[in-house]
N, C-alpha and C positions, 0 to 999 in steps of 0.2 A: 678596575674590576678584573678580577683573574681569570684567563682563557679558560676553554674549557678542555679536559684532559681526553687526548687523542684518539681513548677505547670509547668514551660519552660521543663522541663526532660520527666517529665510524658507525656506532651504535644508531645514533640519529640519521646519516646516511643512508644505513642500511633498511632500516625500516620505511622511509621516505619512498627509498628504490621498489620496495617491496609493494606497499599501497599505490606508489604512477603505474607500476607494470599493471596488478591489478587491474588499476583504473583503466587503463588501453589497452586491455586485452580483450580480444571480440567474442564475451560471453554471450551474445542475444542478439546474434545478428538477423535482421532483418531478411526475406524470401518474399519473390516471386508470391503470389495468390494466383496461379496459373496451373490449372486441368487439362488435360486432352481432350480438345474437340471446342476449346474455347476461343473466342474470336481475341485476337489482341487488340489492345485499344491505344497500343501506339510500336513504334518500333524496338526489336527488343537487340540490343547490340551486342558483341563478344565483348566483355573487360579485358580478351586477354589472349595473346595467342597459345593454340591448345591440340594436339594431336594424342588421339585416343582407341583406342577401338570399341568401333560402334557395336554394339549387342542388335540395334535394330537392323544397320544394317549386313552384319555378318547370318543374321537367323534368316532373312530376306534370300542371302544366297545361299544356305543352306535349303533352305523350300523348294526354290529352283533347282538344283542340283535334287533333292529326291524326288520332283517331280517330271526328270528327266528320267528317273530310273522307271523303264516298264514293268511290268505286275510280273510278277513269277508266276507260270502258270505247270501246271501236273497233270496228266491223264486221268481222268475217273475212271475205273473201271468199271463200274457199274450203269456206265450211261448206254452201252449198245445192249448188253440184255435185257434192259429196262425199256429201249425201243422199240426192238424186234419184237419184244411182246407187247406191245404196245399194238403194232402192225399185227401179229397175229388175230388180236381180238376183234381189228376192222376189219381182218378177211374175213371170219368165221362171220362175224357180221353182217355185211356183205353175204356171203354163202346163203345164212338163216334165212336172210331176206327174198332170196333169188328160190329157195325151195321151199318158200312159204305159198302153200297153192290158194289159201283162203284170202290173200291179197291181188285184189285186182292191180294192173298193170299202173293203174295213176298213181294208186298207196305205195309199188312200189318202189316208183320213183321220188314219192314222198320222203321214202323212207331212205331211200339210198343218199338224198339231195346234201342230209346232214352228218353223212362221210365222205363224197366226194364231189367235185364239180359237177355243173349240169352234160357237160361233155361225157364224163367218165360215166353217168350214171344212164346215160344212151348206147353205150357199150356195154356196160356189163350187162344190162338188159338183154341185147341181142348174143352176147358170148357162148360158146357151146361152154358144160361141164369142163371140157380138157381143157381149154383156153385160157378159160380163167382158172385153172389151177394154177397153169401155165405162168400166167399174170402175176397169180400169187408169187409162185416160187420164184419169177424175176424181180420180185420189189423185195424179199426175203434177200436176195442175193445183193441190188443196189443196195437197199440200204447198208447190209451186214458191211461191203464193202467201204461206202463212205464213213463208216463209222469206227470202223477199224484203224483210218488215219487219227489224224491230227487237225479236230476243229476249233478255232482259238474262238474265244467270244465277239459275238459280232460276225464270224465270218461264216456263219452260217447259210448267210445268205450268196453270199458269192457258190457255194457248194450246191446249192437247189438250184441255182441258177446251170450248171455243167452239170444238173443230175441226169437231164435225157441223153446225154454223152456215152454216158457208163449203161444205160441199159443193152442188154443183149438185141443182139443185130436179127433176131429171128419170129421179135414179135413185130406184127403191123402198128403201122402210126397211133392209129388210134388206143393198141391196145398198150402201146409205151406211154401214153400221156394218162392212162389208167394207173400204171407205174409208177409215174410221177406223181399222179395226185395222192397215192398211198403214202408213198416213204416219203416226199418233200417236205410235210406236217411235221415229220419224224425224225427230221435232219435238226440237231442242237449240236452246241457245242461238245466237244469231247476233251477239254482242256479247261481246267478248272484253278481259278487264282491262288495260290499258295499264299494266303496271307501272314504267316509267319515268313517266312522268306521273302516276300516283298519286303518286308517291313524292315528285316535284316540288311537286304542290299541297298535300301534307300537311306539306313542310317549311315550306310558304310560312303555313302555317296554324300552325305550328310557332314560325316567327316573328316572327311577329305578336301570340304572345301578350307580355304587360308583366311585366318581374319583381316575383316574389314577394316582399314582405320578409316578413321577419316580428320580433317585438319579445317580447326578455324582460327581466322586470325585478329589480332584486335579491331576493333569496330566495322566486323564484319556485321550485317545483318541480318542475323539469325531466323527473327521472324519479322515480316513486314506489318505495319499497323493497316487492320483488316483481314489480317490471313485466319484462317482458320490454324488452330495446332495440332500438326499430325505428330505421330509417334516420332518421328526421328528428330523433329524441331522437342519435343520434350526431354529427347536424349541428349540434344546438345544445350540445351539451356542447364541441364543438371550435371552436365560436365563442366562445365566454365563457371559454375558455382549458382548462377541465380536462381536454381531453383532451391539447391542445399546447401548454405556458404558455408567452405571450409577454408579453415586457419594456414594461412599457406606459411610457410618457415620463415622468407622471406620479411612477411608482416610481423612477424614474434622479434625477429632479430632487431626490426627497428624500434617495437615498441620498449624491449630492453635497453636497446642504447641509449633512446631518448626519457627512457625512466632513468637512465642510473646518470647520465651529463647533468638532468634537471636538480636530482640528489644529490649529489657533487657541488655542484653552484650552491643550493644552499649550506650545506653543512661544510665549506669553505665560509659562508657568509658567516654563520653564529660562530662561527672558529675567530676569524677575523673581527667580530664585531658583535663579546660577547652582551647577553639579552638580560638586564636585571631581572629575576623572577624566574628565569630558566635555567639554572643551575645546576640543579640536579638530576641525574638520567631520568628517574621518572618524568621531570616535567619534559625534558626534549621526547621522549616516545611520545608524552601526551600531544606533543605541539608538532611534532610526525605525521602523527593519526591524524591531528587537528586540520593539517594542512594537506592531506590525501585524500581524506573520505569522500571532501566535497569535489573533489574533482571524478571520480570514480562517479557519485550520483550525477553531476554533471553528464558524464560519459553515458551512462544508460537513457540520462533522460533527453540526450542530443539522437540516441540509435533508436528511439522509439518515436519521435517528430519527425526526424530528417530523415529525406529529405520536403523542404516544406514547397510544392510546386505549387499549394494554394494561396503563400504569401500572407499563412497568418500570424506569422513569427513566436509562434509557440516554444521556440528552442529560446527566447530570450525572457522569458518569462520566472526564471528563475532567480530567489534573492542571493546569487553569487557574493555580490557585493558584502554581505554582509561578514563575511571569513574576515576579511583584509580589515574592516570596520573594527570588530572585535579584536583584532590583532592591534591593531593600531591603537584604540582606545586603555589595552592594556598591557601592551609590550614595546610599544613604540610608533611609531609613522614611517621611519624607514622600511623595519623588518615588514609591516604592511604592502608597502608596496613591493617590495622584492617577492613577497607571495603571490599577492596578485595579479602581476605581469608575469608569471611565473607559472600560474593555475590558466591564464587566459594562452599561454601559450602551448600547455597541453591540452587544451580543451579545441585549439585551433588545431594540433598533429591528430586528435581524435578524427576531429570531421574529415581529414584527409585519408585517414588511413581506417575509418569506420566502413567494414565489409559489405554492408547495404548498401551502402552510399557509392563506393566504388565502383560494384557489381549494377547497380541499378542506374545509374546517371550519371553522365560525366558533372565531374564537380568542376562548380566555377568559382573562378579565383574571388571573385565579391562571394560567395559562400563561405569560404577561408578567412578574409579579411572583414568581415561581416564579424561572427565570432571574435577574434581576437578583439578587435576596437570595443565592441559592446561591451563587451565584460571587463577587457584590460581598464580602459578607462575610467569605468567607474568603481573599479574596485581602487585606480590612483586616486580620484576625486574623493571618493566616501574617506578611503584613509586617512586626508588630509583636510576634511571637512570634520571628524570627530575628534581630533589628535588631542584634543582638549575641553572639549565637550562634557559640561557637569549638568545638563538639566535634561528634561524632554524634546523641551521646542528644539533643543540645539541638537538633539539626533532627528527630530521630523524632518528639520530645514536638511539636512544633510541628504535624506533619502531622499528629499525634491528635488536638491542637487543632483545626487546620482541619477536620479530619473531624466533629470534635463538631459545628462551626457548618454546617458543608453540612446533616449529619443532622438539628439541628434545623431549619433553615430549609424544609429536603423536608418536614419531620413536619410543622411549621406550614400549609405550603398543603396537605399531604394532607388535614389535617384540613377543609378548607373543600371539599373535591371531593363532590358529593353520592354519587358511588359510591365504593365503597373495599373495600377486605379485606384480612383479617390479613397475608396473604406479601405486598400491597405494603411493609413496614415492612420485610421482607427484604431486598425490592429496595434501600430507600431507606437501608438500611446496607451493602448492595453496594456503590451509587453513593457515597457518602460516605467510604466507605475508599478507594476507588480514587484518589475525587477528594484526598483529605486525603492519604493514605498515599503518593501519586505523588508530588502534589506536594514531599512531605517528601524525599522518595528523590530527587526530579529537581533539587533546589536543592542536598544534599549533594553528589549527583555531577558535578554541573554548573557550583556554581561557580568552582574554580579554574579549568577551561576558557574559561568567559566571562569571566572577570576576564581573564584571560591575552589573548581578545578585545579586550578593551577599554584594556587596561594599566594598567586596578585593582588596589590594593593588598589583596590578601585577607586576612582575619585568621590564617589559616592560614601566612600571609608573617610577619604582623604578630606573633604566638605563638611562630614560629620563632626572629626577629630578637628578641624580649624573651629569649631565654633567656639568660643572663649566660656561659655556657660559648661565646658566638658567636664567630668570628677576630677579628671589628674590635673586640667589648667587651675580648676576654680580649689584643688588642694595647696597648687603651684602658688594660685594667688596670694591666697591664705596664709601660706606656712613660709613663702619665700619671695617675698611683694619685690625686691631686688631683683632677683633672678628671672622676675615676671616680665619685669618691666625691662629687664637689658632683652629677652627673648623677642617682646614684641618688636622693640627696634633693628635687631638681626633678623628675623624676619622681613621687617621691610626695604633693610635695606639688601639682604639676597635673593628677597622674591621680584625684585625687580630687573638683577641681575642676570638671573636664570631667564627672565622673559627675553634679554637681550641677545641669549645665546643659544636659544633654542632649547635651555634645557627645562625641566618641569616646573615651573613658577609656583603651584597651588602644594607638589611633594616639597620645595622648599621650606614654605613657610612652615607648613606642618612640622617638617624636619626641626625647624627652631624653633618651632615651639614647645617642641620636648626633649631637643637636644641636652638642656642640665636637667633633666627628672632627679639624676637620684640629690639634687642637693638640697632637698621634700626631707630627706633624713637627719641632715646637721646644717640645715641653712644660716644659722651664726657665725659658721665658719671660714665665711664666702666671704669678703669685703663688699659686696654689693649689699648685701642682709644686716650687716652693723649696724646704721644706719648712725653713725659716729658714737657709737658705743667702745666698750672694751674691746680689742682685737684676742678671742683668745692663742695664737699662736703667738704672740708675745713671750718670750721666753718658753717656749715650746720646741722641742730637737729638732731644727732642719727635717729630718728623716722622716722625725711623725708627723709632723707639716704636713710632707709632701704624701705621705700614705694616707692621709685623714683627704687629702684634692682628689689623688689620683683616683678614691674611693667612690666618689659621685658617679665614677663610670659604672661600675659595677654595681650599685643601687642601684642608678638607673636602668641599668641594663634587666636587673631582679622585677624593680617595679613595672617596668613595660611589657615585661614578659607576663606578669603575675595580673595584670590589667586587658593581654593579649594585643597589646598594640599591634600591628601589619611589620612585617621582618624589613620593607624598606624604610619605614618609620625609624624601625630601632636601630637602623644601622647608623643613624644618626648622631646617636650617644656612644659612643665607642670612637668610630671615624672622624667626628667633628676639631679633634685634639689627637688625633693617629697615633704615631711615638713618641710626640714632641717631652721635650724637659719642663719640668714644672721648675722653670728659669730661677724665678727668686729664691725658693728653698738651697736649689743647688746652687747659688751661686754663694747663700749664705753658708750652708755647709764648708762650701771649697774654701772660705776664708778661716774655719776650725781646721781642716783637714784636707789640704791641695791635691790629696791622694786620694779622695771620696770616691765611688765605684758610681757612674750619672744609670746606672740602669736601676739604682734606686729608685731613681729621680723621675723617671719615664714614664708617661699612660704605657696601658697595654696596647693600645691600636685596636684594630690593625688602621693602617693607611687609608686613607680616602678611594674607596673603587667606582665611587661616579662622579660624575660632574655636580653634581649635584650635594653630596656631603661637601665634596672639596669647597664648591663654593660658600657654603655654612664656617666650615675651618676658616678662609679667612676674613668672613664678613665677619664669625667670632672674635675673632683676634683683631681685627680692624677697630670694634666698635669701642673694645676697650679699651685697646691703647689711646682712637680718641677721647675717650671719657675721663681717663688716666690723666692726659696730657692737662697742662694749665693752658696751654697756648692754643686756642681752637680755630685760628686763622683757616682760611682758606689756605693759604700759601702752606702752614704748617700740615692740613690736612691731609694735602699732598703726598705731603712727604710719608708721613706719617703710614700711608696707603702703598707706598711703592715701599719702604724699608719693608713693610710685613709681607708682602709679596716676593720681595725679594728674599728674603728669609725664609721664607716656604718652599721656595725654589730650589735654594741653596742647601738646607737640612732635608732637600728628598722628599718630602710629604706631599707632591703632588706625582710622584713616580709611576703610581700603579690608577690613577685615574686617567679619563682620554680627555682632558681639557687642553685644545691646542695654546700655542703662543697665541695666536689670535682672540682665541677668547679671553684669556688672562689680562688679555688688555685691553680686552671690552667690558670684563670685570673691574677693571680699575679705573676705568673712567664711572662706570657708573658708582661703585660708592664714593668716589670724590663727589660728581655733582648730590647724590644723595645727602652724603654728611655734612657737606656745605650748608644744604637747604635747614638738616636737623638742628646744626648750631651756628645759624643765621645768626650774624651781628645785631645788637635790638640798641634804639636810639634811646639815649638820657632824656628823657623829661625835663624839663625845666621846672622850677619852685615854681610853684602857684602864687599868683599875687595877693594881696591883702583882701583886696576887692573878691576875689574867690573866696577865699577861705571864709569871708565873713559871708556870702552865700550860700555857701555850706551850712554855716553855724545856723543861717537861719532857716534852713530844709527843717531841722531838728529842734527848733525850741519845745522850751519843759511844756512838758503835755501831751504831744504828740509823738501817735504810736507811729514807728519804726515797723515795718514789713520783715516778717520773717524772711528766712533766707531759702529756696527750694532744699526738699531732704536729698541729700546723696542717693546715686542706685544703689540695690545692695550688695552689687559685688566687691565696693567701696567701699562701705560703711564699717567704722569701726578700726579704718587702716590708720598704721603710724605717718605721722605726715613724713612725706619723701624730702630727700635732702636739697 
């Protein structure tokens, strides 16, 4: 088969890289369900060491620092003539009261009692007119004076308290605490808070303080399980990511590296070891996409379980298995598994490097190793449980296989988890049927659809097309009962071939059974189709001999096309005879003309590009030269089997297929013992004795009817008896 061409690799490469990155990139990562003021219900750790500056705690000393700064305070001027006349109107009060003659002396003390003390109002009672004017004009002067400073708020009281200080030295005791009890009342503040200016100097103090960092380190414990969460424990959990996880650079650069190695590997692989059916760029983009998607859905649906602390193994629940199945079933068993140990080992760098997962629990290595085994495994077992699989049961049984290997591989790292209990073993056959049981379900229903994608030959095509009742066999029969009957035997003798080397045993037979299609067009011209009639190339040109043979390729090729045969079917009829010489024509030419040009002479090819044509080529060639031969020995078979082999060797025709030495001569062992069995030596009879034959005679005296003979089937019926 021919490699595939360097811009299709790169191309397949490239896309591959494109969908792993995708896949591992931490589109939905998982967060913290954590509020302020919420109790935590286990320890909450740093993933990671982290120095930041803190917003709660730089605003913290910011508050301190403007509650450091005191009130800006400003004189009112309006608060001492606001006093003074305040006091005026308690003198004049006072006065009214004292020259009110129609109040007896009880009312006027009544009256006095709710302006001044009961002291003050035993004074002014007794005071002459001068005195208490006197009075007056000293509390006019105290207060005017005290209020003339500077009283901040609050300090009022210290000022009443030194108000009998400031009274003039000329009035009696009693009549200074008359003094006092006027203006005392009347003593406020005279300094009034400039609330824009406070508010200026405290921002300015505000900012002038330096931010706060603050530093955590990994598996610091951030919050305690039990703690309540205050502001600052919210700031640093949404700084270390667990409350908002962001994509650190770090994690990007790994998940490209390990996207584009993973993509490399393969598309080195189908470089190396190309894939019948994948051909062409479209199909490797489609077998790109085929082989990423599911790792990506994989990826989201591992970031949405995990991580699983209840042990219900829900991350394993998926029909992964079924990629590699399908793959296998219709591209190979190798290519299969190189996917799927391949998708199981980014599905393992996911859970490592999945940002919830990180951030939120340290991950354990049976976590890691859990994943890979589950999935690796069964996506090798399912591969090579359907690799030839033609019915139903034989994809169920295979999902039961895969299921068995999930279940043990869960029970294996269960067992290593220091906590456990009986229903996880429920779970863990939950998860293993689904995964096993889907995948079995999803590669039955699935692959003719994908093959159909792809424009893979399915065995279900392949199963179809062997059935000998098919139009083109039962035309084959009909029109070319030779050509039928040498197909059948090159069928079995390369289908058994192919079992022995691992290559498709079920596309072989197929393969010969329509390998001479087009000889449906002029099948008299065949030696097998004579059937010891005229030969018409009897005096026929060497030339048009060999154009009239070479021709069965090209019908065939028309008719399989025109019937829609499967493109590995038909490569059957082209490749089964590659470039070889249609030997006899040329050889009878060369004795007319020594200087004949052999590309006369030649099929078109091309050359055998699977194991599978090649072995057709020379199970063809083998079966006729035995049939050819008069000498059908074993010993001659031999030989017979190694010259055509050898000769296929030798003229290059197995150049561009990958059948090793090894196989070739596992190929020739087996049609030796094959052809051996087909043309088994048969023992002579001995003459009947007298004694018989007149027992016989007497089976049959006159009279007695003679038993029909059973009717032939009717694919039969009607044929020329074989030679």
């Amino acid at each position: 088969m021919p490699s595939l061409k360097a811009p299709q690799v790169l191309l397949f490469g490239a896309v591959l890289a494109f969908g792993f990155f995708l896949a591992l990139f931490p589109f939905f990562p998982k967060q913290l369900e954590i509020d302020e003021g919420d109790i935590a219900t286990r320890d909450l750790v740093s993933p990671r060491d982290e120095t930041f500056v803190s917003t709660v705690l730089t605003e913290q000393a910011m508050d301190l620092a403007a509650l450091a700064v005191p009130d800006v305070l400003v004189a009112d001027p309006n608060v001492a003539p606001s006093q003074l006349a305040k006091l005026d109107e308690s003198a004049a009060a006072i006065s009214e009261i004292r020259q009110d003659d129609d109040l007896d002396e009880a009312s006027m003390r009544q009256a006095l009692l709710a302006i001044v003390s009961r002291d003050g109002t035993d004074t002014i009672l007794i005071l002459s007119d001068e005195r208490w004017q006197r009075v007056v004009v000293a509390a006019g002067q105290v207060l005017g004076g005290v209020l003339a400073g500077s009283i901040t708020p609050g300090g009022e009281e210290l000022v009443r308290e030194e108000l009998l200080q400031k009274i003039a030295t000329d009035l009696t005791a009693d009549e200074a605490n008359v003094v006092a009890d006027l203006a005392s009342p009347l003593v406020v503040p005279t300094l009034v808070v400039d609330a824009e200016g406070t508010d200026a100097a405290r921002e300015v103090a505000r900012q002038s303080v330096e931010p706060q960092f603050q530093t955590v380190f990994r598996n610091d414990v951030i919050v305690s399980d039990g703690q309540r969460i205050d502001p600052t424990a919210v700031e640093v959990l949404e700084e270390v990511g667990l409350l908002s996880p962001r994509v650190e650079w770090e994690n990007l650069a790994a998940a490209a590296l390990i996207a584009v190695l993973a993509a490399i590997t393969l598309a080195l692989y189908v470089r190396r070891f190309p894939i019948p059916g994948v051909v062409t760029t479209r199909n490797l983009v489609l077998l790109a996409i085929f082989i990423a998607v599911p790792v990506l859905i994989a990826k989201l649906h591992l970031s949405l379980v995990l991580p699983d602390d209840s042990r219900r193994f829900i991350a394993y629940f998926l029909p992964l298995a079924a990629v590699p199945m399908l793959i296998s079933t219709l591209l190979g068993a190798r290519l299969a598994i190189v996917v799927g140990l391949m998708q199981a080992a980014l599905m393992m760098f996911a859970v490592i490097s999945l940002p919830d997962l990180s951030l939120v629990e340290t991950i354990q290595p049976v976590d890691v190793g859990r994943v890979f085994l589950a999935y690796g495994l069964g996506a090798v077992i399912g591969a090579y449980a359907v690799q030839r699989a033609e019915r139903a049961n034989q994809y169920a049984a295979a999902g039961v296989l895969v299921a068995g290997v999930v279940a043990g591989a869960l029970f294996a790292t269960w067992l290593l988890e220091p906590e456990r209990s009986g229903i996880d073993v429920v779970w863990i056959i939950g998860a293993a049927s689904a995964s096993g049981l889907g995948s079995g379900l999803l590669t039955a229903g699935g692959y003719v659809g994908v093959g159909a994608l792809f424009g893979v030959t399915t065995r279900v095509q392949l199963m179809e097309l062997a059935q000998l009742n098919a139009p083109l066999l039962r035309q084959l029969q009909d029109e070319a009962p030779g050509t039928f009957h040498h197909s059948i035997i090159v069928g079995n003798l390369a289908e058994r071939a192919a079992d022995l080397i691992g290559a498709d045993p079920l596309l072989v037979r197929v393969g010969c059974y329509y390998h001479d299609l087009g000889k449906i067009a002029q099948p008299g011209y065949y030696i097998e189709n004579q059937l010891g009639g005229d030969n018409p190339h009897d005096g026929m040109d060497p030339k048009e001999s060999a154009r009239i043979i070479t021709q069965h390729v090209t019908a065939g090729m028309a008719l399989a096309e025109r019937h829609n045969l499967p493109a590995r079917v038909r490569d059957f009829i082209p490749e089964h005879h590659g470039t070889r010489l249609v030997a006899y024509f040329y050889r009878l030419a060369s004795q007319q003309d020594p200087n004949v040009d052999p590309s006369f002479f030649r099929y078109p090819g091309p050359k055998p590009q699977s194991r599978e044509t090649a072995i057709v080529m020379l199970a063809d060639s083998t079966e006729a030269m035995v049939r050819a031969s008069e000498d059908r020995s074993a010993e001659r078979i031999d030989v017979i089997v190694d010259e055509v082999v050898s000769e296929r060797l030798a003229e290059g025709e197995l150049e561009e297929c990958d059948l090793t030495l090894r196989d070739i001569t596992t190929i020739s062992a087996s049609f030796k013992q094959t052809l051996r069995g087909v043309y088994h030596p048969r023992i002579a009879y001995p003459e009947p004795s007298e004694r018989e034959r007149g027992a016989r005679l007497g089976r049959f005296r006159p009279g007695r009817r003679v038993p029909p003979l059973p009717e032939a089937p009717a694919p039969y019926r009607s044929r020329p008896p074989s030679g």
